[in-house]
Structure formats: structure tokens, C-alpha cells
N, C-alpha and C positions, 0 to 999 in steps of 0.2 A: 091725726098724724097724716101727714101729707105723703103722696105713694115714693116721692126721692126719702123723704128721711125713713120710710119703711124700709125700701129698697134697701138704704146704707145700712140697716140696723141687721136686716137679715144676713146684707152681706160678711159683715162683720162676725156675727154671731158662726156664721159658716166657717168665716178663716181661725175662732177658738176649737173650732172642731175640728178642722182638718192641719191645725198647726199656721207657723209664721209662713210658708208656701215658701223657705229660702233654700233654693237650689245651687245657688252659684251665689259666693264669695267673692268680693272684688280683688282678693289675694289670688284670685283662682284664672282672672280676665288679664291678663296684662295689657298693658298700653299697646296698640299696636306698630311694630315696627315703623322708625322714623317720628312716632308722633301721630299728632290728629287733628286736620283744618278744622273742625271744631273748636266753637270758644263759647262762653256763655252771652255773648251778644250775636253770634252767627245760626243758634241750636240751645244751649240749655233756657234761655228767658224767653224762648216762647215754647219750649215742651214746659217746663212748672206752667204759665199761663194756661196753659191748655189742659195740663193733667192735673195739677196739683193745688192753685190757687184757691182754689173754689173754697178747699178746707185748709190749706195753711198760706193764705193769706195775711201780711201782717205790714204794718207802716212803716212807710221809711226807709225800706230795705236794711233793715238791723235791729237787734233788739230783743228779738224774741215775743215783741208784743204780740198777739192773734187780732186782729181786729174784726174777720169775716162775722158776720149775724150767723152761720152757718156754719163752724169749725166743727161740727159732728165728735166734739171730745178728742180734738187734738191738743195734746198737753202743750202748754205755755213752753218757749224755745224753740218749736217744732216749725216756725214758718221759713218759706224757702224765695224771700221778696229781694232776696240778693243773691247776686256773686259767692259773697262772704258766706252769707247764710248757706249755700247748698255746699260750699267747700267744706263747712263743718260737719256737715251731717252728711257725708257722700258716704259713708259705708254703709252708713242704715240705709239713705234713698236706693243704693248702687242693691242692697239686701231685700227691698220690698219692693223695686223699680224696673230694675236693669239684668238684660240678656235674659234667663229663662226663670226669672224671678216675677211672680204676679199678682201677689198677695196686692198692691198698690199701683192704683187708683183702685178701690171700687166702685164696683158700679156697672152698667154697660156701656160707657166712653172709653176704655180702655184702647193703651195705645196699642197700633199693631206692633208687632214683632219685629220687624225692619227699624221703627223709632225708638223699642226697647232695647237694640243694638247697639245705637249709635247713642244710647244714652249710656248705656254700659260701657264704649270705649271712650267717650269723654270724662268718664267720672275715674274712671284709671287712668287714664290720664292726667288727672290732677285738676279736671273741670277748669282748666286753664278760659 
């Protein structure tokens, strides 16, 4: 076993222990007044490239196929290769991802706090 798939395995095992790590609700962040220069071509497609790819990875940008070698037991639907894709699944990313939620990524890449902000007001925003 290679010391990253240890790494994710411990990590994982950690977050059944200590719970989903959801502190904050995207019901709970509101869009911030006016809106948010944020779009997913200015901000969300390259945080997923950087944080999230690696394990939901998938073709096409739709689909829900996984295609990574490397999905660490990401369930099929779960890749975020679009737009589309993170618009659907923004409460769970917004719930494992965003503002002082950090169950997601694991690992030690994790984003700082300043990118977990601004992921958290684009995703209330409607990850426009």
C-alpha cells in the first residue's frame, strides 16, 4: 500500500470517528449581498482541479462516470468535471468543502481557509 492511499485510508477512517465534520449548512451562509464575481470559470474549475479531481475526476464533464485510476471509493455520480456537475451536488460539496466545514479533501493539501470562503460564497450563490 502506497503511503498516499495509507494516508487517505487513515484519513477517512478518522472522519467515521469523529463524524461527517459538518459545521455549517449552506442554508446557514447566504449569498453575499449584491452577489459574487465568482463564476466557475473565474474560481470553482480550478479549486475542483486542485482540490478535488484527483478522486472525482470523471469524462466529459457529465455523466457521473469516475474515470480516475485513483477514485479512493468515490461512489459513481460523485465527479465534479463540470459546471453542471458541482451545481448538483453543491450542498454536499458546500457540507464537506466550504466555510468552516473540512471533512473534504483529505489529505494534507487541504485548501486554506480564505479558499474555503470563497468556495462557500460561490456555492450560495448558486455557483453561478
Amino acid at each position: 500500500m502506497s503511503a498516499r492511499t495509507l494516508l487517505l485510508v487513515v484519513s477517512m477512517l478518522a472522519l467515521l470517528v469523529a463524524g461527517c465534520g459538518v459545521d455549517e449548512a449552506i442554508g446557514d451562509h447566504p449569498c453575499p449581498p449584491g452577489g459574487t464575481t465568482l463564476s466557475y470559470d473565474n474560481f470553482g474549475k480550478a479549486f475542483m482541479d486542485r482540490y478535488c479531481q484527483s478522486c472525482h475526476a470523471q469524462a466529459g464533464g457529465g455523466g457521473g462516470h469516475l474515470t480516475s485510476s485513483a477514485s479512493y471509493g468515490v461512489p459513481a455520480g460523485y465527479g465534479f468535471g463540470s459546471a453542471d456537475d458541482v451545481r448538483a451536488h453543491r450542498e454536499r460539496i458546500f457540507a464537506r468543502s466550504a466555510a468552516s466545514n473540512t471533512s473534504m479533501p483529505p489529505g494534507p493539501d487541504d485548501p486554506p481557509q480564505g479558499e474555503r470562503d470563497k468556495l462557500a460564497d460561490w456555492l450560495a450563490c448558486g455557483a453561478p
